[in-house]
C-alpha positions as CSV (number, residue, x, y, z in Angstrom):
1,X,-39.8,19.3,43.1
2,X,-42.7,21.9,42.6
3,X,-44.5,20.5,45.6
4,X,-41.3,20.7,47.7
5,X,-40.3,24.2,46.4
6,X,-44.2,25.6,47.0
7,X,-44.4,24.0,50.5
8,X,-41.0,25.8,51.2
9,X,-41.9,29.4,50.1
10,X,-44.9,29.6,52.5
11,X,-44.8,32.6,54.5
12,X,-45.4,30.3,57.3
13,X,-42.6,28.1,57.5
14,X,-42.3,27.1,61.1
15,X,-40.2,23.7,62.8
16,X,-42.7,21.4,61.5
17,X,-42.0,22.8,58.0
18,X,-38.2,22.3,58.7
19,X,-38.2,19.3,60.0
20,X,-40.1,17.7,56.4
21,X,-38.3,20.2,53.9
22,X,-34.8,19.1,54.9
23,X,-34.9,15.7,54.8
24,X,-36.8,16.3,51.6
25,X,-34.4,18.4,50.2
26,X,-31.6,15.5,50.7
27,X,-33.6,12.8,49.4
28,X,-34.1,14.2,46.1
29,X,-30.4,16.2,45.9
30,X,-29.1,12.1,46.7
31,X,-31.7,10.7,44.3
32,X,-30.8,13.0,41.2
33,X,-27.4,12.1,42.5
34,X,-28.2,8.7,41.1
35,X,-30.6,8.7,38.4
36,X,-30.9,12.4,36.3
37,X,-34.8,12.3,37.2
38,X,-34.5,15.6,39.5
39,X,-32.6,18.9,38.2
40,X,-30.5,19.0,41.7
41,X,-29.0,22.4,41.2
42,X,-32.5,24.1,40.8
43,X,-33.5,22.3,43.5
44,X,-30.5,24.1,45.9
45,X,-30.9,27.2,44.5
46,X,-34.5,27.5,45.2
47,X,-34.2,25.9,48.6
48,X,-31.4,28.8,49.0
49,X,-33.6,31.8,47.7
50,X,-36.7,30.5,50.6
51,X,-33.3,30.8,53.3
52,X,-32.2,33.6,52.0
53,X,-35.9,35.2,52.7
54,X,-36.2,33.6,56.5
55,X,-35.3,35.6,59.5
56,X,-32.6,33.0,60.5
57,X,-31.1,33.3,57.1
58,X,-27.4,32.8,58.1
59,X,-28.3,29.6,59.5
60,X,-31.5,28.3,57.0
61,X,-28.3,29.2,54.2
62,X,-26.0,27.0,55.9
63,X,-28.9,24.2,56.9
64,X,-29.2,24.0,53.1
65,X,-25.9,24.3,52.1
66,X,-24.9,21.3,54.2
67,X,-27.9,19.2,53.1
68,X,-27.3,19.9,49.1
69,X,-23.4,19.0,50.0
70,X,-23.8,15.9,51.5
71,X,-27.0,14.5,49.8
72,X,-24.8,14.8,46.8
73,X,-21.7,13.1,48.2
74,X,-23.8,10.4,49.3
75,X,-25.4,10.0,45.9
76,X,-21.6,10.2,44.4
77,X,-20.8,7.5,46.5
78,X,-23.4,5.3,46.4
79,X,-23.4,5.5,42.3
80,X,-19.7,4.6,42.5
81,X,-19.7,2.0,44.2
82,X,-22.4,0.3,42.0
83,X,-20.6,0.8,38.8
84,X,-16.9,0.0,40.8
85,X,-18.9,-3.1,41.5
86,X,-19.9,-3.7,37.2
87,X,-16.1,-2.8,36.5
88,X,-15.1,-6.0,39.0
89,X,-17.6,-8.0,37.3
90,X,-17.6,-10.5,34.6
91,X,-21.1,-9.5,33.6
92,X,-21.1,-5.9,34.6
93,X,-23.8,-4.1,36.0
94,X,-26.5,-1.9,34.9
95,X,-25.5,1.0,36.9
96,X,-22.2,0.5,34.4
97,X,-24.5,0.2,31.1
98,X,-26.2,3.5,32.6
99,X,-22.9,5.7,33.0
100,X,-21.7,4.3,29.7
101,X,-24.6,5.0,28.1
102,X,-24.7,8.6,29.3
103,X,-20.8,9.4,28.7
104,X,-20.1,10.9,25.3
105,X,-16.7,9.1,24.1
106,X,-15.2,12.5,23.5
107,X,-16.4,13.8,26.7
108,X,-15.0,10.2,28.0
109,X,-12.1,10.5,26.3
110,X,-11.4,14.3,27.2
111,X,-12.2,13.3,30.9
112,X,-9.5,10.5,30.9
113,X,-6.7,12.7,29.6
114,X,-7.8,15.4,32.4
115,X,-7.5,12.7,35.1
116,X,-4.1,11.3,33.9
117,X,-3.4,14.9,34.5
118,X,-4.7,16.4,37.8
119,X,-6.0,13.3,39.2
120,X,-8.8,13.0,41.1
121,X,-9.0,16.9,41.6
122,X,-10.9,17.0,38.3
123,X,-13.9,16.3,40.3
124,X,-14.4,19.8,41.5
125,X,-14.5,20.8,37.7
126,X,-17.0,18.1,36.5
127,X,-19.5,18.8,39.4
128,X,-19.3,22.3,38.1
129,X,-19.7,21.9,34.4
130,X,-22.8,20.8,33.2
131,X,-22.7,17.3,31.8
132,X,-19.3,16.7,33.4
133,X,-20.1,14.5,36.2
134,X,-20.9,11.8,34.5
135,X,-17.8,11.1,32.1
136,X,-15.2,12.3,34.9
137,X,-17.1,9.8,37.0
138,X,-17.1,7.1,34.4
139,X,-13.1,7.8,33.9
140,X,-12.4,7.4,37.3
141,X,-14.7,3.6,37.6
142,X,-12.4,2.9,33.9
143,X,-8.9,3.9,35.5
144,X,-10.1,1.3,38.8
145,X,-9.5,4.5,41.1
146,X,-10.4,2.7,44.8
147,X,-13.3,4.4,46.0
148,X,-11.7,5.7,49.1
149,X,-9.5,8.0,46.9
150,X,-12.5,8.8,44.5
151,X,-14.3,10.1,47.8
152,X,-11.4,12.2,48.5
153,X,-11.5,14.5,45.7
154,X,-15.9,14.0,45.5
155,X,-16.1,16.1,49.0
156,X,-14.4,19.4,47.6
157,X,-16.5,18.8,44.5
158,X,-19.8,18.2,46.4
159,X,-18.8,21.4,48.2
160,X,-18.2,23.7,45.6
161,X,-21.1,22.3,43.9
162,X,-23.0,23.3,46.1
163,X,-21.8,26.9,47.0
164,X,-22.5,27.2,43.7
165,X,-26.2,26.7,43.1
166,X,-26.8,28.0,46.7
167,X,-25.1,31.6,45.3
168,X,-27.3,31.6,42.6
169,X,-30.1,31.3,44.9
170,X,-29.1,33.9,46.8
171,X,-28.3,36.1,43.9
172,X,-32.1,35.4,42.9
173,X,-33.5,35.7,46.0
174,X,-31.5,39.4,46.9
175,X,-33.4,40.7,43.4
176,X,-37.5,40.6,44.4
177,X,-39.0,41.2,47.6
178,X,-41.0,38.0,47.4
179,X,-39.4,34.4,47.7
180,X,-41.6,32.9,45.0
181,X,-39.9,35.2,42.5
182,X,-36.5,34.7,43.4
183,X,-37.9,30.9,43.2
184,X,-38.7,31.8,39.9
185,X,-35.4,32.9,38.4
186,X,-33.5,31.1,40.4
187,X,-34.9,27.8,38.4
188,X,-35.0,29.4,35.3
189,X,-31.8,30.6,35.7
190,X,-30.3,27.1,37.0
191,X,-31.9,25.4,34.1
192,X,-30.9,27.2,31.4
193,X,-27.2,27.0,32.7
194,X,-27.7,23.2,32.7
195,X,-29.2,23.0,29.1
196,X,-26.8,25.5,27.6
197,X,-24.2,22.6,26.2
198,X,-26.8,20.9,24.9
199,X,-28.5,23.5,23.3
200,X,-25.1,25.1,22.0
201,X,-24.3,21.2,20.4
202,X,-27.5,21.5,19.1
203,X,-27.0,24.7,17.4
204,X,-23.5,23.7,15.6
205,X,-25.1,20.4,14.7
206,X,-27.7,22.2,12.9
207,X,-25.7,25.0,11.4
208,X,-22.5,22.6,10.6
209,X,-22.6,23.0,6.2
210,X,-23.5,19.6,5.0
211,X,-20.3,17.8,2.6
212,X,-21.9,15.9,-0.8
């Protein structure tokens, strides 16, 4: 990621530059997609602040945008289909024993009652809050959604996921002159946005008054 990001803030990005950062830039997106080895929203919103700084910024903005978008559809899809496969299974799968393992039961458990709800429009939600993906994801492989109607409410939420990082981005790359600053706080920014559940369960978990 920090090789990607420093290759893409040189000042002299040209086509050849292009031509590697993009397909970079999906690989990893649909990669973190899959396995939570590559913080995919700092990822977009420093890939957004370098557009933002390029003389064709309306279209470098949109040549990200689409990337993130459907990098992370793909990666949806492809993780979906793995675990649809371990529901259908007599043995399950490992993909299955991953997304269990990584689903909270009360996130589970909240994410199931939201889908019984709103359906597969929940998606756009759960690719939006941190830790959601996962659980909302994990619902939809428990309730045996078909993966055709899974993908239908995954695009809007691939979308708005990725409007979403790419705004921060731009937000950090508007603030400083120089892209490797906007860089900067952009992934700072990103990060701390994705740690702050953690770090707020944390906190209560530590502060909760102990019962003898």
């Amino acid at each position: 990621m920090i090789a990607f990001l420093a290759e893409q803030t040189s000042t002299s990005a040209d086509s050849t530059q292009q031509v590697v950062g993009y397909p970079t830039l999906f690989f990893l997106v649909a990669l973190g997609s899959l396995v939570p080895v590559v913080p995919t929203g700092a990822l977009v919103s420093g890939a957004a602040v370098v557009a933002f700084h390029r003389d064709d910024a309306p279209v470098a903005l949109a040549l990200v945008f689409g990337t993130a978008a459907l990098a992370a559809f793909i990666g949806d899809m492809a993780l979906y289909w793995l675990g649809h496969r371990g529901v259908h299974s007599k043995n399950g799968s490992r993909w299955l024993k991953r997304l269990q393992d990584r689903a909270e039961p009360g996130r589970l458990e909240a994410a199931q009652h939201k889908l019984e709800e709103h359906g597969v429009t929940v998606l756009v939600l759960s690719r939006l809050v941190p830790a959601g993906r996962i659980p909302v994801m994990l619902a939809c492989l428990l309730s045996e959604v078909p993966p055709r109607r899974f993908a239908r409410g995954d695009i809007p939420a691939c979308l708005a996921w990725a409007a979403a990082y790419q705004l921060i981005g731009v937000l950090g790359g508007s603030l400083f002159p120089e892209p490797w600053e906007g860089v900067v706080v952009a992934v700072v920014l990103t990060l701390a946005v994705t740690a702050a559940p953690q770090a707020w369960k944390w906190l209560v978990t530590v502060t909760r008054p102990t019962t003898r």
